[in-house]
C-alpha positions as CSV (number, residue, x, y, z in Angstrom):
1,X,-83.7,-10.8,21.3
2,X,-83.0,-7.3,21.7
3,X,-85.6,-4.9,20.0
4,X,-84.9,-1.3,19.4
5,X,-87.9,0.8,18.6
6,X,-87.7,4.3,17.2
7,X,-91.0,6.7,18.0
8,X,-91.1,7.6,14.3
9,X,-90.0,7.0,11.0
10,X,-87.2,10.0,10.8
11,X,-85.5,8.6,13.8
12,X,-85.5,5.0,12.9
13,X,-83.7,6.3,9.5
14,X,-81.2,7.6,11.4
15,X,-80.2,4.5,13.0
16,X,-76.7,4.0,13.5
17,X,-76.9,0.4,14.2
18,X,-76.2,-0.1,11.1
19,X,-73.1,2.1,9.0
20,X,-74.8,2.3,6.1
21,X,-77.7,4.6,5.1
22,X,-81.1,3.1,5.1
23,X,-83.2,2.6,1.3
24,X,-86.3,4.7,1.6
25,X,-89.2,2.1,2.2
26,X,-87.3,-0.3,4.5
27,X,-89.9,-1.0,7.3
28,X,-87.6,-2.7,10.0
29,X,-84.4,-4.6,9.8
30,X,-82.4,-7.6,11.7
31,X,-78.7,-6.5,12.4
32,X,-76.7,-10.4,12.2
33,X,-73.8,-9.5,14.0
34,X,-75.6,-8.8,17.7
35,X,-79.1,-10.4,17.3
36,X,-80.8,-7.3,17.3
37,X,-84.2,-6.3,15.7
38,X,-84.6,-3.1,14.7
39,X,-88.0,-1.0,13.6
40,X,-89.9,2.3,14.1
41,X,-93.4,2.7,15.7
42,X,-96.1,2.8,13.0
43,X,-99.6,4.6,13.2
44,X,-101.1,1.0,12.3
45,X,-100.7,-1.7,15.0
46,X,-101.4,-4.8,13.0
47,X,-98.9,-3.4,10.2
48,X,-96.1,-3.1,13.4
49,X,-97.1,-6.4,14.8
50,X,-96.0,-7.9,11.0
51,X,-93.2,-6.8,10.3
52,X,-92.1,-7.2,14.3
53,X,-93.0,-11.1,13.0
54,X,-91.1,-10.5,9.9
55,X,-88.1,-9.7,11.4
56,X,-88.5,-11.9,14.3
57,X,-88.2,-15.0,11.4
58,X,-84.9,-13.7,10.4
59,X,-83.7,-13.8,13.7
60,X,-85.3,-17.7,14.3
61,X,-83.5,-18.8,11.1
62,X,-80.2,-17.5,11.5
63,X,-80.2,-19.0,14.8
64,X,-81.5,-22.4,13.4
65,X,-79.0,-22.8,10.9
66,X,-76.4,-21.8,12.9
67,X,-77.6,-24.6,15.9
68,X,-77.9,-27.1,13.0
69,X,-73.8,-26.3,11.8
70,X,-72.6,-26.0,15.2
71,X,-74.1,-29.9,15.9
72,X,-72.3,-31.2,13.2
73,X,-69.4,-28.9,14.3
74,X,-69.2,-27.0,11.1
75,X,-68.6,-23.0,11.8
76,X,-69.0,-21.6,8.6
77,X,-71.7,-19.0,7.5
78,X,-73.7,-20.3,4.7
79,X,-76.8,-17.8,4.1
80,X,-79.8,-18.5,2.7
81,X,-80.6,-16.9,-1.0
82,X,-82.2,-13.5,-0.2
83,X,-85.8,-14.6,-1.7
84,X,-86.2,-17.3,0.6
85,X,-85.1,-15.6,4.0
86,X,-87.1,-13.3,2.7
87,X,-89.9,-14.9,1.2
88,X,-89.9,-17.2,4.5
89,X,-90.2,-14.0,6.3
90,X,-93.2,-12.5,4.8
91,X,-95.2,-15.7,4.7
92,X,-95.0,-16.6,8.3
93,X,-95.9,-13.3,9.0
94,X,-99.2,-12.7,7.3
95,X,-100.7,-13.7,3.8
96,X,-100.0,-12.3,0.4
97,X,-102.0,-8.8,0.5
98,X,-103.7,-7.4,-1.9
99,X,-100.9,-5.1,-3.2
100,X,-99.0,-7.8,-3.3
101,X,-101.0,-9.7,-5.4
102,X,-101.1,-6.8,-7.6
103,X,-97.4,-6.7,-8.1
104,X,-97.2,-10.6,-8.7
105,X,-100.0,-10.4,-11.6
106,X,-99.0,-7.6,-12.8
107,X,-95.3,-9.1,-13.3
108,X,-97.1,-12.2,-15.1
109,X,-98.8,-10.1,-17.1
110,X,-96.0,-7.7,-18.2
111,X,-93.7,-10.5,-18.3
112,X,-91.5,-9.0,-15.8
113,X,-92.0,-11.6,-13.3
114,X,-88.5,-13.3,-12.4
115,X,-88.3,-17.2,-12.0
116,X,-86.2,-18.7,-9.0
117,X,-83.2,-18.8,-11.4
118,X,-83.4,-15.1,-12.4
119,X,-84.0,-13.9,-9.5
120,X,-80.8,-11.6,-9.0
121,X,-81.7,-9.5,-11.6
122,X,-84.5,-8.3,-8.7
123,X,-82.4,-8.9,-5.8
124,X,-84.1,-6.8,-2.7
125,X,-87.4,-5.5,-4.4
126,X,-90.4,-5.5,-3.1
127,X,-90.9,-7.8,-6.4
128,X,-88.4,-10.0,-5.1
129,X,-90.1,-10.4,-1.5
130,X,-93.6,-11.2,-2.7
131,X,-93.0,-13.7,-5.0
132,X,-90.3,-15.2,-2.6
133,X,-93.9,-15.1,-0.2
134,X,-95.7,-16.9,-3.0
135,X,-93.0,-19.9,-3.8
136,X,-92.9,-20.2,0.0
137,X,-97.0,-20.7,0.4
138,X,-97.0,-22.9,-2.2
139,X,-94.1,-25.4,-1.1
140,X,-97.0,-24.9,2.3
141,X,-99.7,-25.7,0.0
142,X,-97.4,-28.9,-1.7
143,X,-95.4,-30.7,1.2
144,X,-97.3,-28.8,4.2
145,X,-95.5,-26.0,6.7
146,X,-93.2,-28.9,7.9
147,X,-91.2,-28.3,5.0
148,X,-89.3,-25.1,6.0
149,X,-88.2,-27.4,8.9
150,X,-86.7,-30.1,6.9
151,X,-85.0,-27.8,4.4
152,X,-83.7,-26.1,7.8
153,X,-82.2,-29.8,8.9
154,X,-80.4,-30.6,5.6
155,X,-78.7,-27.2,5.9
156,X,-75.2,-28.7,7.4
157,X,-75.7,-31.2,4.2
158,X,-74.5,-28.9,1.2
159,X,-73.1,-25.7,0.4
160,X,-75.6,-24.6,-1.8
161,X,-79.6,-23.9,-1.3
162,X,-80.1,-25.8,-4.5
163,X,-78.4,-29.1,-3.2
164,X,-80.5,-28.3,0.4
165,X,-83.8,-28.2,-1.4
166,X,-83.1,-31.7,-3.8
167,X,-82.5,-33.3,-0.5
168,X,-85.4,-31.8,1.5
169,X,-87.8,-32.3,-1.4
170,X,-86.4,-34.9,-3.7
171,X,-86.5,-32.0,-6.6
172,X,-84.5,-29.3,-7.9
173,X,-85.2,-25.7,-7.9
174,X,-85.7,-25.9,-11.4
175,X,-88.7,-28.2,-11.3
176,X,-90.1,-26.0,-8.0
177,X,-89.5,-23.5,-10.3
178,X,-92.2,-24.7,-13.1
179,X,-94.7,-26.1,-10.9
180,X,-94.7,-22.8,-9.3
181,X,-95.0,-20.6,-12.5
182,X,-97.8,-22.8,-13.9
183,X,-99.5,-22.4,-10.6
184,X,-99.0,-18.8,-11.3
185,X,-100.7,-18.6,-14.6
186,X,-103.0,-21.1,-13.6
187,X,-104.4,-18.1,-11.1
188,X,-104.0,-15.1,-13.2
189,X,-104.3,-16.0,-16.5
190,X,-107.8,-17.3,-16.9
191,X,-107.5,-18.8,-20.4
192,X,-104.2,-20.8,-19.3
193,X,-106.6,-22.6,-16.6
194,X,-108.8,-23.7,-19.1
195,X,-106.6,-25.7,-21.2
196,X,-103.9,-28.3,-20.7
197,X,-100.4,-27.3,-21.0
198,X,-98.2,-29.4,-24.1
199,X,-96.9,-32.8,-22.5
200,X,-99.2,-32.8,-19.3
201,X,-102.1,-35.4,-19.6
């Protein structure tokens, strides 16, 4: 995988791997087209070391999927939804931080917090790539890490990451999308974990 490291911050937003300008905050990125990781030298080692593993995921699953096509000889580019390339990315490379924890409650709470289905409306926050972390750790937590390798499999199998998921799982987004909201309020919301929810025994 080719890796270009910048010495500092200013350079690496200068990069002209890429043609368009950089958002302020963007820690590292995986330019598609070539393979090629690119990121700037931090003062924290650890911090580098994730997000080299972050964008190191991208690059393992855009090579997956495109192995899995090309065996059933179909060439076309079908992308996962931004949350869960994303989401994928930052769970395999660490666990959910306490700032991010702070953003996820503090969407519950404020009723900001997007489910699976309205997720475009945060399309490329920060918002967007913790609670894409979260869904991911808890499909871990459910049906074990061996799940992001299924849902990989069944990728030649439909066009859409909604049909991919029913086969991997057996459910639709929309019931992963419940379970993973109550789990939510379950953690945060202290009086929700003391009573039942209406229609659960």
């Amino acid at each position: 995988v080719p890796l270009i490291l910048y010495s500092s911050y200013i350079y690496f937003e200068q990069t002209n791997i890429i043609p368009s300008l950089l958002p302020e905050g963007v820690a590292g990125f995986t330019e598609f087209l070539k393979g090629r990781v690119a990121l700037p030298l931090s003062n924290s080692l650890p911090e580098f070391e994730r997000v080299l593993h972050h964008e190191l995921v991208h690059v393992f699953m855009f090579d997956h999927i495109s192995q899995v096509m090309k065996r059933r000889g179909l060439y076309e580019h079908r992308p996962a939804p931004l949350w869960f390339s994303e989401g994928l990315a930052e769970h395999w490379s660490g666990e959910m931080d306490p700032f991010g924890d702070m953003i996820l409650r503090d969407a519950l709470f404020s009723g900001q917090l997007a489910s699976i289905a309205q997720m475009n409306q945060i399309l490329g926050t920060y918002q967007m790539y913790k609670e894409g972390q979260s869904i991911c750790a808890y499909l871990a937590r459910i049906y074990g890490e061996e799940i992001f390798a299924r849902l990989l499999e069944h990728w030649w199998l439909a066009e859409d990451f909604d049909q991919v998921y029913k086969l991997g799982t057996g459910q639709t987004l929309a019931e992963l999308d419940e379970a993973w909201l109550r789990e939510l309020r379950l953690r945060y919301l202290g009086d929700v974990a003391q009573s039942d929810p209406p229609g659960k025994q």
